[in-house]
Wavefront OBJ file of the C-alpha trace (Angstrom):
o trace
v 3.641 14.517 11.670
v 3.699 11.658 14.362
v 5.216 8.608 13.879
v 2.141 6.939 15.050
v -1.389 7.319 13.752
v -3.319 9.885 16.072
v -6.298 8.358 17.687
v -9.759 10.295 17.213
v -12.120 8.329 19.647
v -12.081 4.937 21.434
v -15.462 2.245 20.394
v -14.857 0.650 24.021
v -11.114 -0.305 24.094
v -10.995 -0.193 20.302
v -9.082 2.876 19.246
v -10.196 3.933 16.277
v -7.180 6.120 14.609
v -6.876 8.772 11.468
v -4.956 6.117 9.208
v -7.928 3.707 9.922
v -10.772 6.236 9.340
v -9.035 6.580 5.623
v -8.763 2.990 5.256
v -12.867 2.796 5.627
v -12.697 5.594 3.018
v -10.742 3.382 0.653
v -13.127 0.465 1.182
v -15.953 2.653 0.682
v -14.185 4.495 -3.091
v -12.913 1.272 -3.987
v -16.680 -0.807 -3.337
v -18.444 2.473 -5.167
v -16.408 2.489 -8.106
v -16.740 -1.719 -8.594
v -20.508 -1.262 -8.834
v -20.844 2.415 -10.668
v -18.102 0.457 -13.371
v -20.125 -2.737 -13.112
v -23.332 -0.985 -14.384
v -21.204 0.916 -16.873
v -19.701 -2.025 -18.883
v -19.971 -1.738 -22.567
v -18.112 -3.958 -25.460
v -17.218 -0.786 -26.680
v -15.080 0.367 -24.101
v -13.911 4.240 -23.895
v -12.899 6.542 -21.453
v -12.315 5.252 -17.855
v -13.263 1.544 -19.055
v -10.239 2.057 -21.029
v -7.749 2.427 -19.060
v -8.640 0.385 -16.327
v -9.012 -2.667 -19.289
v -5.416 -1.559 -19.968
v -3.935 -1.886 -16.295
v -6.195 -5.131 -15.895
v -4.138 -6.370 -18.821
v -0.998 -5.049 -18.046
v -1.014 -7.136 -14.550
v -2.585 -9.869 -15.548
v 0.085 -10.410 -19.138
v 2.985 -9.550 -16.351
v 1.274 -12.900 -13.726
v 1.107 -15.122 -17.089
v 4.639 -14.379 -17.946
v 5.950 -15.367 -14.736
v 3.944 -18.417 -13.611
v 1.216 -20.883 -15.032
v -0.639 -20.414 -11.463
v -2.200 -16.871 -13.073
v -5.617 -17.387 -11.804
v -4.440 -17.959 -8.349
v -1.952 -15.389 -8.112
v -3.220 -12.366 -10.196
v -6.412 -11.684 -7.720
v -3.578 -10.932 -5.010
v -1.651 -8.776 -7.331
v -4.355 -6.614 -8.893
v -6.084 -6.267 -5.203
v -3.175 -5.254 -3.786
v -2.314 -2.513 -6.531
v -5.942 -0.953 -6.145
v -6.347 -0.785 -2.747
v -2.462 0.409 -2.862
v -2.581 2.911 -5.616
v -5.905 4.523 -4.405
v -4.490 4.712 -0.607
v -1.409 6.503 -1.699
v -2.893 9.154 -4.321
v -5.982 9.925 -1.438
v -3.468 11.556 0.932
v -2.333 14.218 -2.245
v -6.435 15.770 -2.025
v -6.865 18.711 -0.041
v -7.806 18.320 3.655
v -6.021 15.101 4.368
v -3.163 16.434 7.514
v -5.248 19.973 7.045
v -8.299 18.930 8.751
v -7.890 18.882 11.908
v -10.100 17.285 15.000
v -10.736 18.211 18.647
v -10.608 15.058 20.817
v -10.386 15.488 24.347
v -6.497 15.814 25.043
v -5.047 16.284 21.482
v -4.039 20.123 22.577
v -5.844 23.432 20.898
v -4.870 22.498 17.211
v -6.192 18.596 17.667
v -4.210 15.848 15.096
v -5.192 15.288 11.258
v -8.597 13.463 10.814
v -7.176 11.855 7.672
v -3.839 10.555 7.098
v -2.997 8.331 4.249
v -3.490 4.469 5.754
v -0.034 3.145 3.779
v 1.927 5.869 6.291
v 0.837 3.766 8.832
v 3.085 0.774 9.479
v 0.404 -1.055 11.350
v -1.630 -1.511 7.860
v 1.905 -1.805 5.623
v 2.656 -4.365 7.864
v -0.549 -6.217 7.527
v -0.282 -6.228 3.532
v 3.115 -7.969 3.810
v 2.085 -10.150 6.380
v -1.219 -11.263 4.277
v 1.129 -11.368 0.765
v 3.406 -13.690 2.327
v 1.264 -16.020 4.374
v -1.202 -16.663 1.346
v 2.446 -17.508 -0.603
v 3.165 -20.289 2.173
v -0.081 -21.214 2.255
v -0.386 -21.705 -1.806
v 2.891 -23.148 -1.811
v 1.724 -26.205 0.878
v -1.777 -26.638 -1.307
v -0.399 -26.689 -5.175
v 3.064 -28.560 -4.404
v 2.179 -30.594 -1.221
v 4.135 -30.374 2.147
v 6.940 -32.471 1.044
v 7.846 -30.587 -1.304
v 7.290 -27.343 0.794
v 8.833 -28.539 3.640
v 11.934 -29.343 1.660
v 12.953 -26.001 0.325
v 13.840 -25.337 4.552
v 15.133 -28.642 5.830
v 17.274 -31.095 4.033
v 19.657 -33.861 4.823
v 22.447 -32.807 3.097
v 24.686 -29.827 5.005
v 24.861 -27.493 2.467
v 21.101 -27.340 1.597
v 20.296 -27.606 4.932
v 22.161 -24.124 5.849
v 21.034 -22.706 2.178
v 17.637 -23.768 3.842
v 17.967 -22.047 7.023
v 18.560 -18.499 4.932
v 14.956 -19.426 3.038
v 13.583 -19.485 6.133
v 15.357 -16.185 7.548
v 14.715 -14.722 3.907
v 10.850 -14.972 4.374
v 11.050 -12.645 7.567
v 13.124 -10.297 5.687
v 10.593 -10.263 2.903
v 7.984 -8.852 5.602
v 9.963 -6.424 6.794
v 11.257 -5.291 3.470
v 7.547 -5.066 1.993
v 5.945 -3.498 4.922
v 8.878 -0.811 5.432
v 9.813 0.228 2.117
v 5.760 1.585 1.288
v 5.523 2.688 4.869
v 9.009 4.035 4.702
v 8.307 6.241 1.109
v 4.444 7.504 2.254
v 5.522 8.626 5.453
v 8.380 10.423 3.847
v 6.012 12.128 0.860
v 3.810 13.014 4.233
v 6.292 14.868 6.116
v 7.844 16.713 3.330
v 4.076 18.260 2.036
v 3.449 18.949 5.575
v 6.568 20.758 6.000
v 6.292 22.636 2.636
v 2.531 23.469 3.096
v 3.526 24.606 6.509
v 6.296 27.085 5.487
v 5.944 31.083 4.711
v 7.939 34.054 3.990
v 7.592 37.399 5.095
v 7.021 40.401 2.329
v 6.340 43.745 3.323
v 5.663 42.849 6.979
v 3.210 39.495 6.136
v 3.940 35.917 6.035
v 2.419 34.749 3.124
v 2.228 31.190 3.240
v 4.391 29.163 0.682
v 0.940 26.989 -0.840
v -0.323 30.802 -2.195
v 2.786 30.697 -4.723
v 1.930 27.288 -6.198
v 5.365 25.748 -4.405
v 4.109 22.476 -3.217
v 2.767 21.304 -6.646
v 5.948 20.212 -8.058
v 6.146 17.679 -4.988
v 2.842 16.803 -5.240
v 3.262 15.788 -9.022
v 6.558 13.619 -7.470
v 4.358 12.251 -4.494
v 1.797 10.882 -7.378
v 4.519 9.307 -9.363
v 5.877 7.737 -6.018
v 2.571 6.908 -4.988
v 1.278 4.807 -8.174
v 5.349 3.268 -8.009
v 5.236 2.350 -4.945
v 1.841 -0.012 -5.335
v 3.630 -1.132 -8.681
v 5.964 -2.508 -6.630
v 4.612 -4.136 -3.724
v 2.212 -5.905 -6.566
v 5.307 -6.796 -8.315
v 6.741 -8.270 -5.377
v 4.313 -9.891 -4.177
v 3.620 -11.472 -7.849
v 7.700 -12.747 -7.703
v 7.480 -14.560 -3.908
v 4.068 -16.382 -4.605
v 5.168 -17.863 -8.300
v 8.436 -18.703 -6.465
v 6.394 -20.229 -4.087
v 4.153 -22.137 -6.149
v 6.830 -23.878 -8.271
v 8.494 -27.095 -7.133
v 12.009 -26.563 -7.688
l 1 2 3 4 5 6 7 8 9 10 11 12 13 14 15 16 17 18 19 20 21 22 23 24 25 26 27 28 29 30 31 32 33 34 35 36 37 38 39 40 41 42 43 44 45 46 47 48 49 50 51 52 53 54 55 56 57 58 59 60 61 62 63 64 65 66 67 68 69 70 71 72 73 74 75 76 77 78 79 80 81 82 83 84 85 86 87 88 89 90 91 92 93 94 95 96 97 98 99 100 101 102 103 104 105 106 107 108 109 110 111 112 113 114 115 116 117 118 119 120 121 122 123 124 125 126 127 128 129 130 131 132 133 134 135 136 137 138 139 140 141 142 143 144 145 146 147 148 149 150 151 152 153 154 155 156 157 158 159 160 161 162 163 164 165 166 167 168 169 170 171 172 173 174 175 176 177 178 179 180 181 182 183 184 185 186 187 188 189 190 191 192 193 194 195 196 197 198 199 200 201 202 203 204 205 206 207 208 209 210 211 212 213 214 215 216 217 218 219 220 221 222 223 224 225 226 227 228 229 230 231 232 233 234 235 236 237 238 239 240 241 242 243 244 245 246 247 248
């Protein structure tokens, strides 16, 4: 597995890449499910409506506990955890770094035509650079630009240096967001590649490791790392805007 996302075809001088042809897979599950669900609704809920109620909930009592700005910051959170969650536990279905595809110049065994889009940094990075421009961006509309401007520059020495590391610490927050879920999918992604790779020889034939159920175990850790990991970018990104959004 490649660092970088394997391109399938060019659109012009638009490269269109593995990692993004799963993200238009995502966007299509994710708009699917919103209207199957949406002509599904009952005030009896059961079964699927259940549970998604119950993460709904979950978030949204986790926003209100931190911050009275819920209804500006729980959209964020809760899109961010679906699009997250659903990315991440996509790449554990069969074919995804097994299906291969023949461009021109990719070699005899041609490159993956899915790969999960958070094991791409280019779309990690995008998620932390949306979270934390929409937190700056909040932050100047609820509390003003006086106030924003103030948590970075001050007359005083001592907040004016204690300043300067707020302003350092928001790179850092970009970094830290977009390489820890990058960091943790690419990981998961190498390992089941390796393991679904691997074989052992009995009685003269390599019999490949996937025929003796080995890889489920770290699939069944990939899932819980999977679901954590968008548990924790929502988190996160839940933490820096209410932080944001508050005066002091």
């Amino acid at each position: 597995m490649t660092l970088a996302p394997s391109v399938l075809f060019n659109i012009g001088s638009f490269p269109v890449t593995n990692t993004l042809l799963t993200t238009i897979v995502v966007d299509v599950i994710i708009i699917a499910l919103v209207i199957v669900f949406n002509k599904c609704l009952s005030l009896y809920p059961k079964g699927i409506q259940n549970f998604l109620e119950m993460v709904y909930e979950y978030f949204y009592n986790a926003t209100k506990e931190v911050s009275s700005k819920v209804e500006i910051i729980y959209p964020w959170v809760i899109t961010f955890f679906i699009f997250i969650v659903i990315s991440n536990v996509l790449g554990q279905f069969p074919g995804f770094e097994t299906i291969r595809f023949h461009a021109a110049g990719t070699g005899e065994e041609g490159v993956p035509l899915f790969r999960t889009a958070t094991s791409d940094l280019n779309v990690t990075l995008a998620f932390a650079v949306i979270s934390i421009v929409m937190c700056h961006f909040y932050s100047i509309r609820y509390t003003g630009i006086k106030s924003y401007i103030g948590r970075f520059l001050s007359l005083s020495p001592i907040f004016l240096f204690v300043g300067l590391l707020e302003f350092i610490g928001e790179f850092t927050k970009i970094i830290s967001l977009s390489c820890r879920l990058f960091g943790n999918l690419f990981a998961g992604e190498s390992v089941m590649g390796t393991i679904s790779s691997m074989s052992i020889k009995i009685l003269g034939i390599n019999i490949p490791l996937p025929f003796f159920g080995v890889p489920v175990p770290f699939m069944m850790l990939e899932l819980m790392v999977a679901v954590i990991q968008a548990i924790v970018f929502a988190m996160l990104t839940m933490a820096f805007m209410s932080i944001m959004l508050e005066k002091h």
